[in-house]
C-alpha positions in Angstrom: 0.0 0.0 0.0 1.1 3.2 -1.3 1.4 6.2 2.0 -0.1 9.1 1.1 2.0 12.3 1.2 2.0 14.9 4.2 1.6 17.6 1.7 1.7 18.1 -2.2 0.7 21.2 -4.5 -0.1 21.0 -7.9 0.2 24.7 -9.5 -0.2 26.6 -6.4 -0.3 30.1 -7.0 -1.0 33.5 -5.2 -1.3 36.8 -6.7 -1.2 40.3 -4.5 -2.8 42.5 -7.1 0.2 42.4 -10.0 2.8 41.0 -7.3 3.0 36.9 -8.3 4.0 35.8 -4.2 4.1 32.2 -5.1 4.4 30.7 -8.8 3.1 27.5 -10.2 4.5 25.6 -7.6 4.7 21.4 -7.4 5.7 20.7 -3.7 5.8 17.1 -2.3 6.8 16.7 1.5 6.7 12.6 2.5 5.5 11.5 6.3 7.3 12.0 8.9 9.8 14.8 6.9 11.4 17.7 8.3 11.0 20.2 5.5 13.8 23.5 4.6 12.2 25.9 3.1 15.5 28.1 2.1 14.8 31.8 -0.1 16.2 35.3 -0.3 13.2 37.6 1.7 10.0 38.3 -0.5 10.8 34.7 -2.6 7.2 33.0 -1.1 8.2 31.1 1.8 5.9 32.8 4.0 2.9 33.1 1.8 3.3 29.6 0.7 3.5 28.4 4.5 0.2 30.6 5.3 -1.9 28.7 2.2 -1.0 25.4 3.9 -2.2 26.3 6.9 -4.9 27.7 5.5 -4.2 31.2 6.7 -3.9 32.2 2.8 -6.2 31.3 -0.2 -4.7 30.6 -3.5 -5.2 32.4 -6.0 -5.1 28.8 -8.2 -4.0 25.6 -7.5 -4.7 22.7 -5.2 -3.2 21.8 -2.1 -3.5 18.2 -0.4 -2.8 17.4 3.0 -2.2 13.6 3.9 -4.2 12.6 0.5 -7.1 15.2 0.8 -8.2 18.5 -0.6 -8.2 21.5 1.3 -11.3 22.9 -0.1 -11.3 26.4 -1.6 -14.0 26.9 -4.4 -16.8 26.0 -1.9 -19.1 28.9 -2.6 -19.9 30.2 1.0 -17.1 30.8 2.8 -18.8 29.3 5.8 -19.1 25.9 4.2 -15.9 25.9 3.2 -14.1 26.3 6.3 -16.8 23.5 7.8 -15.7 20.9 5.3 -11.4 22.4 6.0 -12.3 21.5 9.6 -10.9 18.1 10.1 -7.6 18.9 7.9 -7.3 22.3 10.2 -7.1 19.9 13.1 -4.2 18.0 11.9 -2.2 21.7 11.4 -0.3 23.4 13.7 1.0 26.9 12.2 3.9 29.2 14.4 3.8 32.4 12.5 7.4 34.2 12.8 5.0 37.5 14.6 2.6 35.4 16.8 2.0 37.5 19.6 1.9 35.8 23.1 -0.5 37.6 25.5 2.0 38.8 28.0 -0.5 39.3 31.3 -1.3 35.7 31.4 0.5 33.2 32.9 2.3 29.7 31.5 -0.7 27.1 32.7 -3.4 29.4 31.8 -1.9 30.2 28.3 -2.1 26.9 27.0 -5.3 26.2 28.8 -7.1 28.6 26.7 -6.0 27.1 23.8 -6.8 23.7 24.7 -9.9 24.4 25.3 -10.1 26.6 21.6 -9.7 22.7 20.3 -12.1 21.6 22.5 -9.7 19.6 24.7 -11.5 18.1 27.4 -10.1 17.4 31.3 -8.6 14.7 31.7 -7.2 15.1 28.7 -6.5 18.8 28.3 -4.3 18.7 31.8 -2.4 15.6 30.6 -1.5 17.4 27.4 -0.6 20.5 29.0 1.6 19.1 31.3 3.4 16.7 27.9 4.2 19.8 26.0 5.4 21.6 28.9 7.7 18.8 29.4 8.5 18.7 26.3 9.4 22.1 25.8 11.3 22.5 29.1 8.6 25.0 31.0 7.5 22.9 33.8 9.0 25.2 36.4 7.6 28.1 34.7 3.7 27.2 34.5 3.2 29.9 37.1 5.0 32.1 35.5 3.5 35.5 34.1 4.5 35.7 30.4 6.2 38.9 31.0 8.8 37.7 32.5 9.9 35.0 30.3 12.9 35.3 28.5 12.6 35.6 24.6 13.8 32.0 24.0 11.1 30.6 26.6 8.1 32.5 24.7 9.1 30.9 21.6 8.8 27.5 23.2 6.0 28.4 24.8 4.5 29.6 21.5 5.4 26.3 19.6 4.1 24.5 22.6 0.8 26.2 22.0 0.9 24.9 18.6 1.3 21.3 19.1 -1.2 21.2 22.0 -3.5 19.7 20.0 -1.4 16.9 18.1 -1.1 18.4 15.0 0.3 15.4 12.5 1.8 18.4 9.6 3.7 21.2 12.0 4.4 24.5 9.8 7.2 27.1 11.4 7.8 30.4 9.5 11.5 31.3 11.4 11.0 30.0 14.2 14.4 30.7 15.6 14.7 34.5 14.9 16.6 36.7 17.1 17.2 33.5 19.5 20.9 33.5 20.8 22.6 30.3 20.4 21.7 28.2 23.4 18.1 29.0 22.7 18.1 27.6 19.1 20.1 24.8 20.5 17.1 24.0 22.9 14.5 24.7 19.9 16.5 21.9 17.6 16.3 19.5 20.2 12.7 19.9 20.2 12.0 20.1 16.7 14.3 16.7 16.9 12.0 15.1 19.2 8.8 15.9 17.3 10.3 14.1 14.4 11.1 10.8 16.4 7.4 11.3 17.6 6.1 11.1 14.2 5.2 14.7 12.8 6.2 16.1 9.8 7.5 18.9 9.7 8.5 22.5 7.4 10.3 24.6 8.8 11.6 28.1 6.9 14.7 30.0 8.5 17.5 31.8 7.5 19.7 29.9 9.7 20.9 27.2 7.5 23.3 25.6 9.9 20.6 24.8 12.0 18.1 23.3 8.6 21.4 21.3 7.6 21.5 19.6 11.4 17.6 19.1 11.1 16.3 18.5 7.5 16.1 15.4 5.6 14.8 17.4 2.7 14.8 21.1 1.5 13.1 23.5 -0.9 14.9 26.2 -2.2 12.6 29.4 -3.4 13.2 32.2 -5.2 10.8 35.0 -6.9 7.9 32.6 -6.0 9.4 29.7 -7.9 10.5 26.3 -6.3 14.1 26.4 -7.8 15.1 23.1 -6.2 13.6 20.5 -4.3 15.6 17.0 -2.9 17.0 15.3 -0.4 19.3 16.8 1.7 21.1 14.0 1.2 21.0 14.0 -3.0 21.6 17.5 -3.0 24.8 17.4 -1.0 25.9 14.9 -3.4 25.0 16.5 -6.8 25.9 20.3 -5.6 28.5 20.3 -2.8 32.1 19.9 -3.6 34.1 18.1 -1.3 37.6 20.0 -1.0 40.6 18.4 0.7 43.7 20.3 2.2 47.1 18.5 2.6 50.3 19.7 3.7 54.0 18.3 2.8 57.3 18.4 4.1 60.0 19.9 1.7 59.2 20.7 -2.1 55.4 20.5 -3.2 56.1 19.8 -6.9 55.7 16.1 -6.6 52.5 16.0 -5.1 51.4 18.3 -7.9 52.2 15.2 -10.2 50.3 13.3 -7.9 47.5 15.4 -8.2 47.2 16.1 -12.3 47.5 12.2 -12.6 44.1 11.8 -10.2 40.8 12.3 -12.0 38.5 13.2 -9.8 40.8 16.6 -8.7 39.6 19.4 -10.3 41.8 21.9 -9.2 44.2 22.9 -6.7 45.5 26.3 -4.8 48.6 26.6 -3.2 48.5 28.6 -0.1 50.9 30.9 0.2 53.4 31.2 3.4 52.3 27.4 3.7 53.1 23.9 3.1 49.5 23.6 2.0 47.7 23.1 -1.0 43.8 23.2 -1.2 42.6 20.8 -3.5 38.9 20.6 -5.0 37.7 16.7 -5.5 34.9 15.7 -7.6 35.3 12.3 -6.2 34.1 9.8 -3.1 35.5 9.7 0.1 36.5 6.3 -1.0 38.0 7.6 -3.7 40.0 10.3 -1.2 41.3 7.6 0.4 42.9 6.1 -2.6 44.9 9.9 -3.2 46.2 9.6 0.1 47.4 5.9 -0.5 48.9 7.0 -3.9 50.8 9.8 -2.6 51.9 7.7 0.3 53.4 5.4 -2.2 55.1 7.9 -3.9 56.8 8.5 -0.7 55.6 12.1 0.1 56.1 13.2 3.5 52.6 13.9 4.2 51.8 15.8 8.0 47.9 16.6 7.0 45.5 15.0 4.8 41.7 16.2 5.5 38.6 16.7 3.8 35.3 19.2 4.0 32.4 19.2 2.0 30.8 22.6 0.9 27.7 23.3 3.4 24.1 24.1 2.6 24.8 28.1 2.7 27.3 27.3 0.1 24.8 25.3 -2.2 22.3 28.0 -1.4 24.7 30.7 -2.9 25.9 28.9 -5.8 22.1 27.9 -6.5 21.6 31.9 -6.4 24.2 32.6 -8.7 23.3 29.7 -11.5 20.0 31.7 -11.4 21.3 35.2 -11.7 23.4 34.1 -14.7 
């Protein structure tokens, strides 16, 4: 039996008067992903995010969440967001400007919106007290809002998302102006939601922190979906893998090495160094067989090791191949 995807588009559009925010767009996101959505500001991450949680209508398009149609040519608008109902309860949406309400405290907070999804006691207390847990706020359910520190009202806002279970969790930069330790503490929980089952798409500008969470990414630009893959596939058809060695003595025989070794496209040498940077088309299996060739050549080498480009680097050369 074939699972149905989380999400998937067929020619989603939106159009702001003359302004095209999101362009034909094909999007498939599998079960249980977590989703990069990576894009220059104004390239229709947010917009696109907003139609999936139904926050947005499309201008065309369809949009399916786990194998059904969210509904959007039902004539009254009232009918339409009856028959939405049951796919709305399977969202949770974290805007990147969802206000808290700052007067309330922790516990009372996510009570009033456990009881907006009609969460009923016992339930509604024994999910409170999960996503508190979860988010690392159990000392602060007496807390008043006001006093929280920015990184706690984020995961108190994301635990107000996922109060109801949501199975498809959408997060429009959910790490913004966090300092380090706090997006550390977000990760983890965004980590732990995974193992738990939900898929996830997340949009940020921090793309260390999508490259340590992602297992798949969507690159956007003027409304178009410029690339979509595995993070995996993508590393391995865009990201170079350079490798740095250093020698004793003269250099000019591990140059020879290096022209007779296919998979080197070119090398730097580093000046005031023993180095020479080297850019390899090749496996790390086939890195391992230049370092036993020059070995047996009898080059004294004192460093041999390799780095692979990051996402921010793919993103940029993407950004280029576009502008050209």
């Amino acid at each position: 039996m074939v699972q149905e995807l989380a999400i998937e588009t067929r020619g989603l559009t939106k159009q702001f008067d003359r302004h095209v925010a999101v362009n034909d767009l094909y999007l498939q996101v599998a079960p249980g992903e977590v989703y990069g959505l990576i894009g220059p500001n104004g390239a229709g991450k947010t917009t696109l995010l907003r139609m999936l949680a139904t926050a947005e209508e499309p201008t065309t398009g369809e949009i399916y969440i786990s194998g059904e149609r969210l509904s959007r040519d039902v004539a009254s608008a009232t009918l339409r967001d009856r028959t939405n109902q049951t796919l709305k309860q399977r969202l949770g949406f974290l805007p990147d400007d969802f206000p808290v309400y700052d007067e309330l405290n922790v516990w009372d907070y996510l009570d009033y919106f456990a009881r907006l999804y009609n969460l009923r006691e016992p339930l509604r207390s024994q999910r409170l007290f999960a996503v508190l847990e979860l988010v690392q706020l159990v000392n602060k359910r007496d807390s008043q809002i006001s006093t929280l520190s920015r990184g706690m009202k984020q995961r108190l806002s994301l635990a107000r998302t996922i109060i109801h279970e949501p199975l498809l969790l959408l997060l429009d930069e959910p790490v913004s102006g966090l300092d380090p330790m706090a997006r550390m503490q977000f990760r983890e929980i965004i980590k732990a939601l995974q193992e738990a089952g939900m898929t996830i798409v997340i949009s940020s500008h921090v793309l260390s922190d999508l490259a340590e969470l992602c297992t798949s990414v969507g690159i956007m630009e003027l409304g178009f979906l410029v690339e979509s893959a595995s993070l995996k596939e993508l590393y391995k058809r865009l990201s170079r893998q350079h490798i740095s060695i250093s020698v004793l003595g003269e250099r000019d025989a591990l140059i020879s090495e290096l022209k007779n070794h296919p998979a080197v496209v070119s090398w730097e040498l580093l000046p005031e160094s023993s180095e020479i940077r080297v850019e390899f088309s090749g496996s790390l299996e086939e890195s391992a067989a230049l370092l036993k060739a020059i070995v047996a050549a009898n080059i004294p080498v004192t460093d041999f090791h390799n780095t692979q480009e990051d996402l921010e680097t793919i993103f940029l050369k993407l950004g280029h191949q576009q502008a050209s």
